[in-house]
N, C-alpha and C positions, 0 to 999 in steps of 0.2 A: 343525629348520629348516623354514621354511614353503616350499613347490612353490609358489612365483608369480614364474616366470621373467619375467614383461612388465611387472613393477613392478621399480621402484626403494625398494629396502628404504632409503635414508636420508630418502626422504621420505616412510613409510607408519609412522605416528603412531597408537596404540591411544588410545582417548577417555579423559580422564580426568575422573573425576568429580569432583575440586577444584575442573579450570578450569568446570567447569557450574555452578560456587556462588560466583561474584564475589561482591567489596561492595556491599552492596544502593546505590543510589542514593535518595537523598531526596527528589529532586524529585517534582514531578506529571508522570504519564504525557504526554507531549507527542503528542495527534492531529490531524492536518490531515484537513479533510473538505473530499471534490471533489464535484460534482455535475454533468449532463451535460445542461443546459437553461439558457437566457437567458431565455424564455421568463417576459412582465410576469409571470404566473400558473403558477411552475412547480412541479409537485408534488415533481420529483423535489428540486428545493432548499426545501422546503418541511420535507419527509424527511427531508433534511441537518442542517437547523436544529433539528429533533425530537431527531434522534441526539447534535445537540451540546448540546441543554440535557440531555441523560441522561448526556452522557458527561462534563459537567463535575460533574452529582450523581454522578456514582460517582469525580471526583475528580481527572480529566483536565482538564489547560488544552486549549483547541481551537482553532484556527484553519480561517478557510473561506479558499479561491480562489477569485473571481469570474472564469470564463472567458469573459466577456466583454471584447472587446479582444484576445484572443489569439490570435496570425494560425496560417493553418495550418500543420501541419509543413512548414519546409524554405522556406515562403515569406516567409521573413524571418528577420534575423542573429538569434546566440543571445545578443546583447546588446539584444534588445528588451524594453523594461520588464517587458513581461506574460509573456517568457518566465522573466528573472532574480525574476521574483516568484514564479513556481511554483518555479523549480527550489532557490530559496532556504527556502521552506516544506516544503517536499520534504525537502531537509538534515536540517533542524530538527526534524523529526517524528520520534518511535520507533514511530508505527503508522498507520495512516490508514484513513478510510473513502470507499469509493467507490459513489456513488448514481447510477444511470442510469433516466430514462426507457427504456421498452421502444419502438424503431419498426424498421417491418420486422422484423421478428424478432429485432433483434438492440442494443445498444446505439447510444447515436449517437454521431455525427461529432466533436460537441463533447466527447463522455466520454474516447470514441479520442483525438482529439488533444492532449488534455491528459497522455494517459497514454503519447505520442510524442514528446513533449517532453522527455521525464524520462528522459534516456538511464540506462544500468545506470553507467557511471559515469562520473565527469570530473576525472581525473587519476587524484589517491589518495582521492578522492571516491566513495562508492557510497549514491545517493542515497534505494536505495528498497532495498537489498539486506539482508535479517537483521531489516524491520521486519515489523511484524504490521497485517495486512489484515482489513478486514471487509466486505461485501459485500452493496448492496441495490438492489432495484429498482421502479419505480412503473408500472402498466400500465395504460390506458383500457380493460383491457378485462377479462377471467376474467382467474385466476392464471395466471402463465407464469412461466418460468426460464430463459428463455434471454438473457437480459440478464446474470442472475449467472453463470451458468455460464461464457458469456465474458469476465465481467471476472474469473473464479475461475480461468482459461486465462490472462490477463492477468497477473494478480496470482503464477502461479507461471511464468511467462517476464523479470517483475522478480523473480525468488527472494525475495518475500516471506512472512512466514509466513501464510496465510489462514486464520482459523481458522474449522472446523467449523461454526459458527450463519451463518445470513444469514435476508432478509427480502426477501417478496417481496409488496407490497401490489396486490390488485386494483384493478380500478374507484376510482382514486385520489383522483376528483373525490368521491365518496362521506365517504371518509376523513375529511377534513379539517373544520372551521369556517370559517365569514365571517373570522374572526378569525387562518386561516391554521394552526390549530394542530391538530393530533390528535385523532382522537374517539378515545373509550374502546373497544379490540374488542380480538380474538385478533390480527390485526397489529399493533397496539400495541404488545401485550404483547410480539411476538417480539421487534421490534425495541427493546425494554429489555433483553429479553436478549441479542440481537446486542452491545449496545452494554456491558453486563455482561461479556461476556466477552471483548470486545476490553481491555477494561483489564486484567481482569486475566492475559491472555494477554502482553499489553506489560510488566506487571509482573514476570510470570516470565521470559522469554526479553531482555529489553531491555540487561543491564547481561552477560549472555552470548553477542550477540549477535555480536562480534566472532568469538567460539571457533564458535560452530557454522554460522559462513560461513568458515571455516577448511578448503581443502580439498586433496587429495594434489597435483593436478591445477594446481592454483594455485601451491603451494609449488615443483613440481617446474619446473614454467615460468620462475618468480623465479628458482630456483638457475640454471637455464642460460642464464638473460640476464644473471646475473652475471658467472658464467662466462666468455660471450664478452665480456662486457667488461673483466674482466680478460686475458685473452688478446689483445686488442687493444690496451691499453694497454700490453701490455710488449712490443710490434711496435717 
């Protein structure tokens, strides 16, 4: 008999490695890509647009959110077009990628409030919870990481999975062509791999997703909101 007097042993579940092997699903990996700039000429959606032509050659459908139009958090109802447009692509999505310009040290305003928008859940809805994250950033200046790093803090305060690879391009104006599109370098390259291994990270964990956001802590809460509500109905 197991010594864990502070658990409740009806709701402490050993993992089982059946439920880690669903039905595979046939669809195409589903990714939404955010980026953190409006901006006529902006690298960071430039990035985005990059990661989404690789991400549909490796066999993903993609969708972008234009966060222009989107009011700040809290200043305006959660029936505003451009909030029900994020928070509807959000649904829909089993991974995403998030691209932010680097200012101040740190992501912007526009990346944050997109990603303040997208509460953890809404009802029996959990919008971003059990999907797979990927993580990059564009900087005007040397390499830096504090862009991913916070959206890599971000991305596990929505309990999503972030996987291991990101990208982080310097001197961003450099990067690109007239023509808006990628030059050939070692940034490139990562961010193929970035985008490589968000699919097939989404592939492995996406149809399991439910089971390993499955947790004691969750179960035990549901059992005793049951509970009292059976207790109160037979008042």
């Amino acid at each position: 008999m197991s010594d864990l007097p502070a658990a409740d042993p009806r709701h402490l579940c050993k993992p089982d490695i059946n439920a880690l092997r669903p039905p595979v699903s046939s669809h195409r990996p589903r990714i939404l890509v955010l980026y953190g700039s409006v901006r006529q000429v902006s690298y960071s959606r430039l990035l985005a647009e990059e990661a989404g032509r690789l991400l549909q050659q490796f066999g993903a459908e993609v969708r972008f959110f234009n966060p222009s139009g989107l009011p700040l958090p809290d200043d305006a109802p959660v029936s505003h077009p451009k909030v029900q447009e994020l928070r509807e692509l959000s649904a829909w999505s089993e991974g995403q990628v998030w691209v932010s310009p680097e200012r101040h040290g740190a992501i912007t305003g526009i990346m944050k409030a997109q990603i303040d928008w997208i509460p953890l859940s809404i009802g029996s809805i959990r919008p971003t919870q059990g999907k797979t994250l990927a993580v990059m950033q564009v900087s005007g200046g040397s390499q830096s990481f504090n862009a991913v790093n916070t959206l890599r803090l971000l991305g596990r305060w929505m309990r999503m999975i972030t996987i291991p690879n990101q990208s982080s391009v310097a001197k961003a104006y450099q990067e690109f062509d007239a023509n808006g599109r990628m030059r050939p370098s070692s940034y490139y390259d990562r961010v193929v791999d970035v985008c490589e291994e968000l699919v097939k990270f989404t592939l492995l964990t996406r149809d399991a997703s439910p089971y390993l956001v499955d947790r004691y802590s969750e179960r035990k809460e549901d059992a005793e909101k049951l509970e009292q509500r059976v207790r109160l109905s037979s008042i």
